[in-house]
N, C-alpha and C positions, 0 to 999 in steps of 0.2 A: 453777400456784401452789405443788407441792411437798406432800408430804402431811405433816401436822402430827405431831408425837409422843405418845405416846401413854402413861400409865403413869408410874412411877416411873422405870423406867428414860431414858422418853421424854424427861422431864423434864432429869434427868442428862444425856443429850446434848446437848439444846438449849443448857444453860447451859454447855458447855462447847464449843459450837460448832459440833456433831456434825450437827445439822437441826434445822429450825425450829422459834421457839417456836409454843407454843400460844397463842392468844386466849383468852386466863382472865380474869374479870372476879371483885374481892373486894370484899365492901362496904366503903365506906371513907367517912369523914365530913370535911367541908370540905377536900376537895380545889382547889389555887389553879388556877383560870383552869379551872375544872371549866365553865362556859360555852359553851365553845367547843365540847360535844359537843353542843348546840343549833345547832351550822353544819350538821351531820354531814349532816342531810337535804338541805339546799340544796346545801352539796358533790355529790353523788353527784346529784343532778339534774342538774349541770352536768359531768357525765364524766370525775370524779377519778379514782375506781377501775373506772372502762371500760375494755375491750380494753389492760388489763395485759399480756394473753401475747404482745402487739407486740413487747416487748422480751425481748432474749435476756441473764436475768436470774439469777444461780445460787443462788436462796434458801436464809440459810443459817441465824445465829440470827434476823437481821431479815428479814422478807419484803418484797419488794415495795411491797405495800399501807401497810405500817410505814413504809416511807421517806415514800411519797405522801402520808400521812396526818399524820406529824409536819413534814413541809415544812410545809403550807397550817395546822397550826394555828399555828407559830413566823409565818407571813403574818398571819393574823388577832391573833393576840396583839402585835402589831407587832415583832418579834422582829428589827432590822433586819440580821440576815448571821449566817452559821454561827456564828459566832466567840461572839453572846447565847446560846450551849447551856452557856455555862460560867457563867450567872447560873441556868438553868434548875433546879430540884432534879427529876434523873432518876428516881427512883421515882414526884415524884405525874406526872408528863405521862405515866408508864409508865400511872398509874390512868386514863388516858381512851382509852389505846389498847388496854387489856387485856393488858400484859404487867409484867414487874418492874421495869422501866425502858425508858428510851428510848437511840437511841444518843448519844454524844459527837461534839462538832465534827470530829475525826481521821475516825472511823469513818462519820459522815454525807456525808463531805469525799469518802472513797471508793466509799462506796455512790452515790453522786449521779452521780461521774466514771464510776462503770461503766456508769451511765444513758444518760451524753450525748456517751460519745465512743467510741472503735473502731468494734465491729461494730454499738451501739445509735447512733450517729450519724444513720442513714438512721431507724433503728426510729422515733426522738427525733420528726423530720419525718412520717414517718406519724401517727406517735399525733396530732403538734400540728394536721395535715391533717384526722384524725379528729374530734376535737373543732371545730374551725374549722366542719368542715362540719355536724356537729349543729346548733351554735350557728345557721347559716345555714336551715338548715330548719326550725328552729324557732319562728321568729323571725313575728312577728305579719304577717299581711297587709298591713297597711297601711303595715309599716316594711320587710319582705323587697323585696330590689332597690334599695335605697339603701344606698352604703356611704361615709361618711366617711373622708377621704384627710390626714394632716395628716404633718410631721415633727416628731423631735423630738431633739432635739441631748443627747448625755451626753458630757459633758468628759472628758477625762484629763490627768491630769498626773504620769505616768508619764514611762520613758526613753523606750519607742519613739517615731519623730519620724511619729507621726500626723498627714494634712495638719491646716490650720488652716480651721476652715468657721466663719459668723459665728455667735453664740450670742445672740439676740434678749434672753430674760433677763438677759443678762450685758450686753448692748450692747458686746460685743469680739470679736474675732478669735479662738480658742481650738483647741486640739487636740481632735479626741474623734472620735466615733464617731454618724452619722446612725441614728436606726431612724424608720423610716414604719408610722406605728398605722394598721391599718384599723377603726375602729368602726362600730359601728349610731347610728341616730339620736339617743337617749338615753345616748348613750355607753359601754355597754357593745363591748369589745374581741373584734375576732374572729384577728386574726394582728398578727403583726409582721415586718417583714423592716430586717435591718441592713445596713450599706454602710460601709468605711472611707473610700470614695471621694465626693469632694465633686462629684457629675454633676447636682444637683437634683431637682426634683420630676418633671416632665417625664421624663427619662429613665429614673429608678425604675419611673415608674408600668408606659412601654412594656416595658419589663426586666422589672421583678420583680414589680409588683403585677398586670397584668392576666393576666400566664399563670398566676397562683396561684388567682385569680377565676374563670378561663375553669373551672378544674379543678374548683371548689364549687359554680357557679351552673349549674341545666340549661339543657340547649339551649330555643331558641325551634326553635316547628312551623312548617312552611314560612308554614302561613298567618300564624301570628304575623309573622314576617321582611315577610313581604308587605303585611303590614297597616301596618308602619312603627311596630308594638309594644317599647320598647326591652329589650335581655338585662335590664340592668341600668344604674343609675344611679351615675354617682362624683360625687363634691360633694367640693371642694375649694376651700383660696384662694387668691388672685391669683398664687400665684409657678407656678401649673399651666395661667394665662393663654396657649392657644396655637390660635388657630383651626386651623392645618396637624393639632394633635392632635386638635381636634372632629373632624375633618374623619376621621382617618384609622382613628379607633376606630370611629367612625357605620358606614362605610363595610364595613370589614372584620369588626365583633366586635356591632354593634348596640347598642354604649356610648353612652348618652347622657352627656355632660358637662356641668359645671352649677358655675360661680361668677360672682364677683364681674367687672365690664368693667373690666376694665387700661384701656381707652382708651375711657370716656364721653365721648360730643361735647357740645356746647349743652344744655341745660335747654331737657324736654317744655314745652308750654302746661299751663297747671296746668288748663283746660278739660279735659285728656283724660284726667286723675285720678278715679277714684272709689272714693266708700269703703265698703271690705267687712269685713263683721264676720265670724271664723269662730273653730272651738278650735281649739287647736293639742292637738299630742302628748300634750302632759303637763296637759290637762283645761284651760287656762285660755283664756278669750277673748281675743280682738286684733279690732283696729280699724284698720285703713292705708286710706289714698290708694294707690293702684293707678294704675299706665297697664301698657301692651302695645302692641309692635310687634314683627310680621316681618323681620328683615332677610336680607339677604345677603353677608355679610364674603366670602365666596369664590365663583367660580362656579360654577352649581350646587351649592350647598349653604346653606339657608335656617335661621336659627336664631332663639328667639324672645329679645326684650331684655324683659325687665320692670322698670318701675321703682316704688318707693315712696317716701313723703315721712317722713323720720326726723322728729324731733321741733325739730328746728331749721330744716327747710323746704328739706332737703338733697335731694336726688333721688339715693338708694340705684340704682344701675344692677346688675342680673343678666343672665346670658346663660342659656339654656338649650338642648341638643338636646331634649328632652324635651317632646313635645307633648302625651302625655299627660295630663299632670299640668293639674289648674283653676290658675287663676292665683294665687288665695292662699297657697295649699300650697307651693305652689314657693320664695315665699317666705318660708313659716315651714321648711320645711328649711336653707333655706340660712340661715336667722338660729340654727337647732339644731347650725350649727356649733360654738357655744361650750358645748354638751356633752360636744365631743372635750378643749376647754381645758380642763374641769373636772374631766375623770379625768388629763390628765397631771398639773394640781394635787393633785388628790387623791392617786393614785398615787406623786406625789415624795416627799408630806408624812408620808403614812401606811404607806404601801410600800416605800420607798426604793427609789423604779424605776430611779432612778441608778447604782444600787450596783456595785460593778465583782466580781462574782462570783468572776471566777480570773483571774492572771497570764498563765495561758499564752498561748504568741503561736504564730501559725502562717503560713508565706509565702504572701502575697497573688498573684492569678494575674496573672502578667508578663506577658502578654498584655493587657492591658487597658491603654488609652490612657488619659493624664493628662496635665494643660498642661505644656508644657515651662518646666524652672524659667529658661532660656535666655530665652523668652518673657514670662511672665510680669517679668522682670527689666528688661527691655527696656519692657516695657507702662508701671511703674514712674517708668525712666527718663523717658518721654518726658511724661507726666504731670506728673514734679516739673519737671522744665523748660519746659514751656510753662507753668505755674504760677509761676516766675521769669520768664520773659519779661513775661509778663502785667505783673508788680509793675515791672518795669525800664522796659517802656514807658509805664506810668500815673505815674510817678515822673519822667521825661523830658518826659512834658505838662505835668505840674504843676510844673514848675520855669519859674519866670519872670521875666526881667529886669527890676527893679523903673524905674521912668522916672526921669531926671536920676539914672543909675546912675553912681559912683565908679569910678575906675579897678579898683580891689578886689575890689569887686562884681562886674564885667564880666571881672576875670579868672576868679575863684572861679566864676561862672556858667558860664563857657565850659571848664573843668575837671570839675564836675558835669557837663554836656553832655558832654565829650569821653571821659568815663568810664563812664558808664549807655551808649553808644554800641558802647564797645567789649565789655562784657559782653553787651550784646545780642547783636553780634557774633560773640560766642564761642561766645554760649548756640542763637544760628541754627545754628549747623557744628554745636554737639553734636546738637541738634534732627532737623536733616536725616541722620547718620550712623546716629543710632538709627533713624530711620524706615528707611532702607536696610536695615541691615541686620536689622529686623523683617522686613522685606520677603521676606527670603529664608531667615526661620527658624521650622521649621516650628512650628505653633501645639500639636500634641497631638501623643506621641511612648509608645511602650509602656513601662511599668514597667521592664522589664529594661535598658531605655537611657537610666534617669537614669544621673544620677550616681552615685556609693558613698554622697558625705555627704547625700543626700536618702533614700536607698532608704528603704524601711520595711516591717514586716511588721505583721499588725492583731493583735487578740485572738483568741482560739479564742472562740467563742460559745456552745457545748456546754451547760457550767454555770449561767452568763446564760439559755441559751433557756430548760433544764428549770424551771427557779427563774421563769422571766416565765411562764409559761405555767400554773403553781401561782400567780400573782398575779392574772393573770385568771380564772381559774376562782374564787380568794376573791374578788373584785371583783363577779362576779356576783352568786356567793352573797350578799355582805352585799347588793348592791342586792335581792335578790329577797324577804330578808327586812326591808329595811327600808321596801317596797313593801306587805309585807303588814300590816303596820303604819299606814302612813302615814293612812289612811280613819278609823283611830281616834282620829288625833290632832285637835286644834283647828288653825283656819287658821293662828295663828298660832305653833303648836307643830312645824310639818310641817318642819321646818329642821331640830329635834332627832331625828328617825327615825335616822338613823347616829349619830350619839352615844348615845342610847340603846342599838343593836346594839353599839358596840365596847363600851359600860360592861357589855355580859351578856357578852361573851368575855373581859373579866378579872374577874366575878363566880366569889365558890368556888360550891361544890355538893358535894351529898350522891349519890352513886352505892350501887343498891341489884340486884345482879343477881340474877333469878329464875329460874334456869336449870328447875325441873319446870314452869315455866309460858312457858318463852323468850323474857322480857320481861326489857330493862335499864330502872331505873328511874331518871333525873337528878331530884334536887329542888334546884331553884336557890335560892341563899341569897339574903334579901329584900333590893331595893335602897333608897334611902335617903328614901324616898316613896312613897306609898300608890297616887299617883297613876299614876307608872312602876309599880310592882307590876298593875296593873289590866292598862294595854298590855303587860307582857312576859307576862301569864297569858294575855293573849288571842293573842297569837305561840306558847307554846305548847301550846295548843288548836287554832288553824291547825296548825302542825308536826308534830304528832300525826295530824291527818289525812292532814298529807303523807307522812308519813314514809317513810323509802325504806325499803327489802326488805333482809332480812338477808342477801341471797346476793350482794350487792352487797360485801360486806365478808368473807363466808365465815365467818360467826359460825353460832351454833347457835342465837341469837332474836334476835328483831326489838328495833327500839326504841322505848321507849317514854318521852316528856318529858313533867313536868309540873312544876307550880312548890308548895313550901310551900302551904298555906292561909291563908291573907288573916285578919286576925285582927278 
């Protein structure tokens, strides 16, 4: 961490660059966005300032922890990209970190790079490994071993010629850049992995998500394996529809698989429905029509279908490996997929998850096969021409020589005829030429053997990952605190829980440090209701008991939050 200075002279150096500053706290009155030092606890629960000395870091007037700590408060204050440090007024955000200011866009631009690229590039991956797998062990009994699979498309429109992959949102064809969220049931985020390459779900998963998984989840004991106990659970939807994968994860890694049937046959007998009442995750009750059956899509290999009846009489079909699980559960998970939708929405809106971090580009490994644009061109072709045949020949039936036809007529007909005849004609030779020579040209081809005006190289992700990885750990945070809340709200108030947390991270505050007693004192200025005033005093009353340890942050006292007195 670097040893801090010490003294007047001490002083002198730091502000001149010499070694780091100090963590000096002055009392200071309505400090903006003074709030945000009420995340401090939930941060550091969730592994902000953890195994810092992972990276090889040269602290010099900003430390470390400085960087980490001013990223995730610019996340929480919705700060959306370096570039809002020049709205920021640098002395009061210096008053929440305890120094004289914070750094500038330029200076945070470089401090960040030295984080996430050279020799901290590998470091970057451990630490985000480290935290992944905290978050993993942490993680409640009843929700540990189910991990949510989903993608999520960020555009570019930039010069590099990024492929084009569809953009559900957008309902278009688009340039950009895939990343695949793993989350927990409730939505909170444990990794992400990015891909410039359009391969799908399916191949990510065998690729990149299950050996990142195999790395954080323990092993099963023999007798587990034996007993037919699954490692773990992936719940995904339809586009990761692949029995050959049920089959091949079960088999090899003890993955149970678990969505939506691509291929429902016939509608159960509503006889073999019944209805079960249970909670689900998030405390509230459900009531479905239920059936079950064993099948077998493959030999030797047995998977269970479950179906429910939606509210329109629809018959919901699921697949699972997963025999464990009672049959309601099954599918209240897989209906808690739309807690994954909820944090990419959240995250877009309030995060800017989108955000394109840095320029830099780096070459993609030329070794990696992609459709040949040869191919694809050809696929094209033969598409829009059977698509013209189609119209030529329904435009040849539909023409008809009308009875006691005119000399006219009978010519004009027999010209229509003899012309829809010959485009056919034409369009059969182009038809059979492309399929030929599709025939004989190969479908995937390595990078290095497109073409020139195809190539491409992607973004460096360096910047992007340290900055998502600061988004998740605020993501948490705010949910944990707006969890601790939510039991004091009314039923019909529980909606406002995160509006209330983001209106106290741009709430001012009074900062009162007590250094002969090693307590920092925050007094949050009152919000605009007695009512809120009540719930943010009992948050922190909780966060006071929570509060994390001073050596977490390398101060010389603990913290200590409280609010105004209620008048």
């Amino acid at each position: 961490m670097g040893n801090a200075c010490t003294d007047n002279l001490g002083r002198i150096l730091a502000a001149i660059g010499k070694c780091s500053a100090q963590t000096s706290f002055e009392p200071v009155i309505g400090v903006n966005n003074g709030g945000l030092l009420l995340a401090l606890p939930a941060l550091l629960a969730n592994g902000l300032l953890d195994s810092l000395h992972t990276f090889d870091f040269q602290n010099r007037y900003y430390r470390i922890q400085d960087i980490f700590l001013v990223v995730a408060f610019m996340v929480l204050a919705r700060a959306d990209n370096l570039n809002r440090l020049n709205d920021i007024a640098p002395g009061e955000w210096g008053c929440l970190i305890g120094l004289d200011r914070i750094p500038d866009k330029k200076t945070m631009r470089t401090k960040i790079d030295e984080l996430a690229y050279g020799t901290n590039e590998e470091n970057l991956e451990n630490w985000i490994g480290i935290r992944a797998k905290q978050w993993i062990d942490s993680e409640d009994e009843n929700v540990i071993g189910k991990f949510y699979l989903d993608g999520h498309i960020r555009t570019y429109f930039g010069k590099e010629k990024l492929p084009y992959r569809y953009v559900p949102r957008q309902k278009l064809c688009m340039r950009g850049l895939t990343d695949y969220w793993v989350n927990d049931e409730v939505g909170n985020p444990f990794f992400v992995v990015t891909t410039p390459f359009v391969k799908g779900l399916i191949a990510s998963l065998k690729d990149d998500i299950i050996p990142k998984l195999l790395e954080l989840v323990p092993k099963l004991t023999e007798a587990e394996w034996q007993s037919g106990k699954p490692r773990l659970i992936m719940i995904f939807d339809r586009e990761g529809f692949s029995m050959k994968l049920f089959k091949l994860l079960w088999d090899d890694y003890r993955i149970a698989c678990q969505t939506y049937n691509k291929y429902p046959k016939e509608d159960w007998p509503e006889a073999e429905f019944k209805t079960i009442s249970e909670e689900t995750i998030f405390g509230t009750i459900t009531e479905l029509k239920i059936a079950e059956r064993t099948i077998t899509p493959l030999q030797d290999f047995e998977i269970r279908e479950i179906r429910y009846m939606s509210e329109s009489d629809h018959q919901v079909s699921i697949v699972t490996k997963d025999f464990y699980g009672k049959t309601h559960p099954v599918i209240i998970h897989m209906r808690a997929r739309q807690s994954q939708e909820n944090f990419f929405r959240y995250s877009r809106q309030e995060f800017n998850l989108d955000t394109l971090a840095s320029y830099s580009k780096v070459d993609v490994d030329d070794t990696v096969e992609v459709v040949n644009p040869k191919f694809r061109q050809l696929e094209k072709t033969i598409n829009s021409t059977r698509a013209k045949l189609s119209r030529r020949h329904l435009k040849r039936s539909e023409s008809v020589l009308p009875d006691n036809a005119t000399d006219k007529q009978q010519k004009n007909y027999e010209k229509r005829q003899g012309d829809l005849t010959a485009e056919i004609e034409e369009f059969d030779n182009v038809l059979v030429a492309a399929k030929a020579e599709k025939r004989v040209t190969e479908h995937y081809i390595p990078i290095k053997d497109l073409p020139e005006d195809v190539k491409f190289r992607t973004l460096h992700g360096g910047r992007k990952k340290f900055i998502d990885i600061i988004k998740m750990i605020c993501y948490r945070a705010e949910v944990v605190m707006a969890n601790l809340i939510v039991p004091e709200l009314t039923l019909y108030d529980r909606d406002t829980a995160r509006s209330i947390i983001k209106n106290i991270f741009q709430a001012s505050a009074d900062i009162f440090p007590d250094y002969e007693n090693k307590r920092l004192t925050v007094c949050l200025h009152h919000t605009n209701n007695r009512k809120t005033d009540i719930i943010v005093q009992f948050l922190m009353d909780q966060l006071n008991k929570l509060s994390a340890h001073s050596q977490a942050l390398n101060w010389r006292f603990s913290i200590n939050l409280c609010h105004k007195k209620i008048p």
